[in-house]
N, C-alpha and C positions, 0 to 999 in steps of 0.2 A: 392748469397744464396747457391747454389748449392756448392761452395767451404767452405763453412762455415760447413754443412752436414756433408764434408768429412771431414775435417781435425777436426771440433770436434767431433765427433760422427761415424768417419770410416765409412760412411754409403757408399755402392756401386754404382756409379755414375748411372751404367742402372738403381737400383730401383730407384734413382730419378727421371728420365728420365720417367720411367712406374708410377710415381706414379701421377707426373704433368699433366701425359697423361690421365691419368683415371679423373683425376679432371676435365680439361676442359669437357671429356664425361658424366659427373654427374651436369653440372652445372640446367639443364631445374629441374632434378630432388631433388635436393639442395632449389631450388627459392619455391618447394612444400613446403616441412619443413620450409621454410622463412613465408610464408603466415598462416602456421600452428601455429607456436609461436608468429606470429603478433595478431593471434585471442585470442590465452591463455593470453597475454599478458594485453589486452582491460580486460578481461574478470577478471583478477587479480585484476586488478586496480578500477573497477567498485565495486568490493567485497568491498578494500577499503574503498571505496570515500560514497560507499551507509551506509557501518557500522558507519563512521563518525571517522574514524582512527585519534588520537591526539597523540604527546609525553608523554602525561599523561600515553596513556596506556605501556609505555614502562619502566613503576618505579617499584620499588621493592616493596614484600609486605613481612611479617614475617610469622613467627607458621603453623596456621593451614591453611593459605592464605584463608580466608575466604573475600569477595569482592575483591577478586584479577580483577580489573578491566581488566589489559594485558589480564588475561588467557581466560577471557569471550571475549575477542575482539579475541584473536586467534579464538576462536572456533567457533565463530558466523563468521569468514572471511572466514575459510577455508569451513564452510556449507556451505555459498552462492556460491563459486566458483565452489564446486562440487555438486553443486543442489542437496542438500541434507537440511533435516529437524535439523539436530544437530549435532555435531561433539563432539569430544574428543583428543585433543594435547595436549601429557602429555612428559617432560623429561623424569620422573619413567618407559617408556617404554622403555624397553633396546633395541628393534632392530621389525622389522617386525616379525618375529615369537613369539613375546611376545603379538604384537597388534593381530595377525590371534587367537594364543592360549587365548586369553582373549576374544574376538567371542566365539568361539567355547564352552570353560567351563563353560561361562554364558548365553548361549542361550540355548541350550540344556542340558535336561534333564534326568534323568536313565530310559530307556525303550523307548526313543528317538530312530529316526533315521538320518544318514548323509549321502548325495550319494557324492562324488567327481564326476564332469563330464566329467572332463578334465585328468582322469586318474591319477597314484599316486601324492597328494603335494609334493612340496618341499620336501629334505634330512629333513631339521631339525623339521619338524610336524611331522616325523615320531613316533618319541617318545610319542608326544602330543596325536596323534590318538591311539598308543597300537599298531604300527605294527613293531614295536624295541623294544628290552627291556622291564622294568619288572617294570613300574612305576606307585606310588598309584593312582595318579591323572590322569593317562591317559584314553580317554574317556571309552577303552577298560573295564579298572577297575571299572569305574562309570555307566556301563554298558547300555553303549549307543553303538547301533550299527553301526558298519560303512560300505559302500558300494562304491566300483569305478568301474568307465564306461572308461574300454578304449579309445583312441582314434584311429580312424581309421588311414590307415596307411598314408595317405598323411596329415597327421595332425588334421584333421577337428573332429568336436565333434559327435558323433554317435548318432542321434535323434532318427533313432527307437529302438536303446536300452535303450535312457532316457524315452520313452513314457512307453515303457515296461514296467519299474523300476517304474515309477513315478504310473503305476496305480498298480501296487502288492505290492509297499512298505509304501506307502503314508508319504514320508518323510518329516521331521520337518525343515529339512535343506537340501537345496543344492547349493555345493560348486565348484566354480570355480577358477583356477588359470592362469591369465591374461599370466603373461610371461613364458617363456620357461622353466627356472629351466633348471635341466640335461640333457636334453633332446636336439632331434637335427629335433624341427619342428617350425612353425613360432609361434608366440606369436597369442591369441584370440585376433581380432579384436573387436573395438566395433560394429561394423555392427552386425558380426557373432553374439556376445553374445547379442544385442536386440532381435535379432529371436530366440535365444534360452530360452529367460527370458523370451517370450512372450510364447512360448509354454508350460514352465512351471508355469505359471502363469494360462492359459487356462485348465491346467490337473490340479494340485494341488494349488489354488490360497491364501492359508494359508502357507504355503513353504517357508521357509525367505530364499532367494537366495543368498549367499553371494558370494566376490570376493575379491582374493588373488590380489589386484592392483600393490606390488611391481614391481617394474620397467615400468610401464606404464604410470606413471601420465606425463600428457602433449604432449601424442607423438598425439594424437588428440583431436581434439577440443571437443570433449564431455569424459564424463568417464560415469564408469558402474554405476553408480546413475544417469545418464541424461539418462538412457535408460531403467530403471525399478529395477536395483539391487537395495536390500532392506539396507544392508549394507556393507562396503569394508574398507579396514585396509589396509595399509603401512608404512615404515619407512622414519624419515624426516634424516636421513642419505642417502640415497638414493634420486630419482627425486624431489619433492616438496620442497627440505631444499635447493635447489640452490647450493651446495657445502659450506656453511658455517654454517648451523645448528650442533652445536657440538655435540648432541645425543637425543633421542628422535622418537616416533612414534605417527600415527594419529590411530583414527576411524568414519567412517562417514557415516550419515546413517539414518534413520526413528528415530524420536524421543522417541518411547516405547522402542526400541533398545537398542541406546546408553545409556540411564538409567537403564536397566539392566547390559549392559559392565559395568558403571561405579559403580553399587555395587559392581562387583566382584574387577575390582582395588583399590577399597578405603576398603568398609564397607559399609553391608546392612545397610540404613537409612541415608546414610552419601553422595554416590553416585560423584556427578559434584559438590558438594558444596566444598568439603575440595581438598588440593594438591598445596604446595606451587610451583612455576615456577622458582624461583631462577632466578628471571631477564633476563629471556631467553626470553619473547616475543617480543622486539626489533629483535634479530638475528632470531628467526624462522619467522617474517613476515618478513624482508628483505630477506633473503633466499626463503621464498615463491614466493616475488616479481620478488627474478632477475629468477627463476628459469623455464620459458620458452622457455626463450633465452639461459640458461645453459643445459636444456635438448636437446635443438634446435643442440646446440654446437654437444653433445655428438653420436645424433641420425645420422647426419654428416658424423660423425668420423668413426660409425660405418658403416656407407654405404660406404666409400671411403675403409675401410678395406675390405669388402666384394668383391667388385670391383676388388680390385689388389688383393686378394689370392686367386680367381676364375682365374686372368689372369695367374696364377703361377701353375692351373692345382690343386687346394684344393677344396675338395667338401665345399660350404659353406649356412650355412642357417639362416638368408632369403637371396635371390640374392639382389642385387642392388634396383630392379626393384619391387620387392614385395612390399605391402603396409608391415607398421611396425604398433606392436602397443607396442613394448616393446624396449630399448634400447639393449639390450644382443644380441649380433655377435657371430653365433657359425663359428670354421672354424675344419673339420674333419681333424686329421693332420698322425692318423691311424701308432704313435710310439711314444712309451714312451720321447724319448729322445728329439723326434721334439717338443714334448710338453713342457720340460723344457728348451728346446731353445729359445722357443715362448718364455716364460716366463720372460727366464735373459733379453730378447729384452725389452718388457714392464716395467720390472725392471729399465734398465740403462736408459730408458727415464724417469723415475720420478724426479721431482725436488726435493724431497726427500727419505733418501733411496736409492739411489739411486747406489752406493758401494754393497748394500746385493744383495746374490744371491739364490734366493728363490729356496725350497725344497720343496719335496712331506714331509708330517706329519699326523698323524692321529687326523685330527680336531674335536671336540667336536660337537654330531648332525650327524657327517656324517660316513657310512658304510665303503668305500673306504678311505686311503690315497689321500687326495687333497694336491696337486700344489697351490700357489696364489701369485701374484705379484700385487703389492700398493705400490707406494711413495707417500702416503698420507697426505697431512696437519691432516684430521680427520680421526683416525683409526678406518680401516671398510669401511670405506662414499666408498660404487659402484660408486656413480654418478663423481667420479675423476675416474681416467684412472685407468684401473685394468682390470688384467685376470685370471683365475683361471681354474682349470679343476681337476676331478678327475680322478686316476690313475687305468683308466681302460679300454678296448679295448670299440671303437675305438679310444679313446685319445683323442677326443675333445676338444676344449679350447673356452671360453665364454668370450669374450673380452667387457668390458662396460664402459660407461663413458667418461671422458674428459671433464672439465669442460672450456676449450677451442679445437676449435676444430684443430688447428695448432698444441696441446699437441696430440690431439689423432694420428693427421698425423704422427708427427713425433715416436711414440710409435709405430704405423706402419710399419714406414720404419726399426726403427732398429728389431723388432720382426723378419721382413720377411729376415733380413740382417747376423741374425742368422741361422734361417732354410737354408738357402742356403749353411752355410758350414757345412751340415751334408749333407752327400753320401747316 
């Protein structure tokens, strides 16, 4: 094996040597995540088996897809798995910030408020909230107000400043965002965020809580609807679609909710009845199905990277050893140049793609020049191996995915095989 490494892939026999070694001392921690996807797994299938899943629902419908039998089986499979009252899996969603911004613009109202808890959303909600740019629709112009709570500096969410907020503002909405984003601290637990839904529950109990779930689905056995969230959004290019959902995003959540969302996606009057699926319900519940053991894969990959670029002296966050509840590996690499090194390394491991050598660009949504590396079957899909960072001190780089977890090793080893021939 080891000679296979080097001669295709030039990789340096000591990272082999340190990466084998980090493996046998990850294994107790490995068997956790093993037991973790065994439960998502049961619990998938259960969804299934209790909705009455046939290949019926897997046929095409025309127009206006009205009894689209697939689309009502996704939707009632994917409620039950997330213990939630109703759901919404629509392809017409082009990516997670389509599903968060359709929350947002149909939940709230002008003269409304929204607290973030978890400190700013993502890059690309920027726009959506009014705190970029100069746009009709953002909440800013619809004049909703928005409000965010830092987070303290070892990550964790600041409760006496949510108590604060929650009783001088009495907000309509508050929102959380599960994974890390830009950011260089661990991902919200579902622990953490049950004690914090509860406290906001007990201060403002009319409050719709919501939750930015990207990159989280699966990494534990409950999500933020098994613990009190009122509703949460993700993209099934990401965790839930298993790596083979070609595009598309969910919404899942209390039943008065999501018929609101789904006026503002369709047409008031028209809501969850109309939206053809264009014979995608096959591939988004297989994809659902394999996708425990595919995030199982990913979460892995990203522990064993953490492992060996702390043995190589990089600050990285989470350590090895931390609970996860988001699949995204930050590694501090503190120079531009280590960053697009990281990069070509990720790069030349793709089985696609694999020839290009990715650049900083200024991507639509984001403030900074980002970096990103994907040899992706589906363009975009995090939940395959990919890393990305924006171009800016301290250089950061956010490694995710691997829809096996031998792909992520090896993206790994050549990442770390680069950085070593920079002085």
């Amino acid at each position: 094996m080891s000679s296979m490494l080097i001669n295709n892939y030039q990789i340096d026999a000591k990272i082999i040597k340190d990466v084998e070694a980090s493996e046998k001392q990850l294994a107790s921690i490995f068997m956790e995540y093993d037991h973790i996807k065994e439960e998502n797994q049961y619990k998938v299938i259960h969804a299934m088996q209790k909705h009455q899943l046939s290949d019926q629902h897997f046929n095409w419908t025309t127009g206006y897809g009205y009894n689209d039998l697939g689309r009502e089986k996704v939707e009632s499979i994917f409620a039950e798995a997330f213990d939630t009252e109703d759901a919404l899996v629509r392809p017409n969603i082009v990516n997670g910030t389509h599903a968060i911004s359709l929350c947002l613009t149909s939940l709230l109202n002008p003269g409304e408020c929204m607290i973030s808890i978890t400190g700013p959303p993502y890059d690309t909600l920027h726009s959506t909230i009014g705190l970029e740019g100069n746009y009709p629709h953002s909440l800013k112009k619809l004049n909703i107000e928005y409000e965010q709570i830092e987070l303290k500096e070892n990550g964790s969410i600041n409760e006496e400043e949510v108590e604060k907020k929650l009783e001088s503002l009495n907000p309509k909405m508050v929102y959380l965002q599960r994974s890390t984003g830009y950011s260089f601290r661990p991902a919200i637990t579902i622990e953490k965020m049950k004690h914090i839904i509860e406290l906001v529950k007990i201060k403002r109990p009319d409050s719709i809580v919501m939750v930015d779930n990207c990159y989280g689905e699966f990494l534990e056995t409950k999500e933020p609807t098994s613990v009190g969230a009122d509703i949460m959004a993700g993209s099934l290019i990401k965790n839930p679609g298993g790596g083979i959902v070609l595009t598309g995003g969910y919404i899942a959540g209390r039943a008065s909710l999501i018929e609101l969302v789904s006026q503002r996606l369709t047409a008031p009057g028209i809501g969850k009845e109309c939206g053809l699926t264009f014979g995608t319900s096959r591939t988004v519940l297989q994809g659902f199905f394999l996708a425990p053991n595919t995030v199982s894969e990913a979460v892995k990959g990203a522990i064993l990277a953490s492992h060996v670029f702390r043995k190589y002296n990089y600050f990285v966050n989470p350590t090895p050893e931390e609970k996860r509840s988001d699949i995204i590996q930050a590694i501090q690499l503190n120079c531009p140049q280590k960053l697009m090194a990281f990069c070509k390394g990720i790069q030349e491991a793709a089985p696609v793609d694999a020839f290009v050598k990715p650049m900083p660009w200024s991507m639509p949504g984001y403030k900074d020049q980002v970096i990103m590396a994907a040899g992706a079957f589906i363009q975009g899909s995090s939940i395959e191996l990919s890393a990305d960072g924006p171009m800016r001190s301290p250089y950061n780089v956010y490694l995710q995915g691997g829809l096996t977890y031998t792909h992520s090793k090896l993206g790994t080893m050549k990442a770390l095989n680069h950085l070593n021939k920079i002085v």
